[in-house]
N, C-alpha and C positions, 0 to 999 in steps of 0.2 A: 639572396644576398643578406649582411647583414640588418637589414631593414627588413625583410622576411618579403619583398614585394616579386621575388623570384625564389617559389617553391617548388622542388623536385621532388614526386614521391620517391621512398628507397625500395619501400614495398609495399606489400598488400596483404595485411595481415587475417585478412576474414575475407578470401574471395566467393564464399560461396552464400555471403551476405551482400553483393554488392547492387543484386536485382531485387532484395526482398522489402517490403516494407515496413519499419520497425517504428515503436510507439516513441513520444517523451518519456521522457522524467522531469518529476518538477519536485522541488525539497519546499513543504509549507508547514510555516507555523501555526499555533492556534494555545488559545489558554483553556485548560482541563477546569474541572467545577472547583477546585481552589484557587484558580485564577495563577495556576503558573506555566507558563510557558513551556510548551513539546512541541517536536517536531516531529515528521515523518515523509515519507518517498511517496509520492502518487507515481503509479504506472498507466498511462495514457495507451488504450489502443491504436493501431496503425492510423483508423480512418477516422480517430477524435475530431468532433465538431463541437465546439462553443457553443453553449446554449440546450445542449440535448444533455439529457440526463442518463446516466449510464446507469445497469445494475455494477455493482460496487461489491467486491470482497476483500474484507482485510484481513494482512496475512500476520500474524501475531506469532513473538516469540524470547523471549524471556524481556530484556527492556531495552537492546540495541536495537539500530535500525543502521541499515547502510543499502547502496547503491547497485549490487550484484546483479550477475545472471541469474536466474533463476526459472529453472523448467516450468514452477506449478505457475507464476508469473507471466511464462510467455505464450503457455498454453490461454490460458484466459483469460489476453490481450487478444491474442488471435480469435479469439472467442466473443468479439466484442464487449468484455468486461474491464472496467478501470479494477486497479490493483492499489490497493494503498499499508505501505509495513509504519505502523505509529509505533512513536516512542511510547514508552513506558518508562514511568518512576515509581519505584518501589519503597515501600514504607515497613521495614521489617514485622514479619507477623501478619500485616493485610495484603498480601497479595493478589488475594480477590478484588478488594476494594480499588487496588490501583489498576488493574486490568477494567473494570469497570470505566473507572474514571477516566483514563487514557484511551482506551475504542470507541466510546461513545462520544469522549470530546471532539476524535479524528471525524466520527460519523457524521456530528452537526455540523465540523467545517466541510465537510465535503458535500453537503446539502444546502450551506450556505452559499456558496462557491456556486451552487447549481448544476453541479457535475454530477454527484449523488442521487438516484431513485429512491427516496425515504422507504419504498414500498418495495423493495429488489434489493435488499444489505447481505451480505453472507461473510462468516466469520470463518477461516481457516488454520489448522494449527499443527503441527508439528512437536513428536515428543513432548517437551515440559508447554510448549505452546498449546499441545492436543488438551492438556491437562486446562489451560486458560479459554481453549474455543467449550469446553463442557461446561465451565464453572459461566461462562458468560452468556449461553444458551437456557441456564436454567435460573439466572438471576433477571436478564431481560426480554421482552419479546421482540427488542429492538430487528433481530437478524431472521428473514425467512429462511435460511439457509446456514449448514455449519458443516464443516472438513473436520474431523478429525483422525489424522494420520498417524499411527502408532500413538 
């Protein structure tokens, strides 16, 4: 009705999701070492418990972030790993610098948070991403672990 207190499905658009079990999403902010404000997408696995500290890999790629499906995401959800895509702001010319400053600020909130294994980080990267998980592997020993995919 129009009060919505009488809902009809029309369909069922993902039936062959309807047994399975799938993680959160949560959009959190946090301020980079110049103190400005990013965001980015944590990906929660299935069986997320509060309080326990996941191995952690962020999925990096040039400076948007958005909400999607994504395979390498749900493989290593299902793999007991959180998934987190940070923003990035770029500063023409340092684009090192801002990858830096944007992974590593995602890094401490997500260890602040207590969701994060400071000892279990891994950086994954795709094309001009693949170019940012190399340049960030050799600037920090921040991530025990790095993807780089073409």
């Amino acid at each position: 009705d129009a009060n919505f207190a009488k809902v009809d499905r029309l369909s069922e658009w993902n039936p062959q999701l309807k047994d399975k079990a799938l993680g959160k999403t949560e959009l959190i902010s946090y301020l980079d070492i110049d103190g400005k404000k990013q965001s980015g997408v944590v990906y929660y696995p299935p069986d997320f418990q509060t309080g326990r500290k996941y191995p952690t890999v962020f999925i990096v790629y040039e400076q948007f972030f958005d909400d999607p499906f994504n395979g390498t995401t749900s493989v290593l959800n299902a793999n007991g790993y959180v998934v987190v895509q940070p923003s990035v702001e770029f500063e023409t010319g340092y684009p090192g610098e801002a990858w830096m400053k944007a992974v590593t600020a995602a890094a401490n909130k997500l260890i602040d948070m207590g969701v994060a294994d400071p000892e279990r980080l891994g950086v994954q990267g795709t094309s001009y991403g693949g170019y940012a998980t190399n340049l960030l592997i050799t600037q920090t020993n921040r991530f025990a672990a790095a993807i780089n995919i073409s």
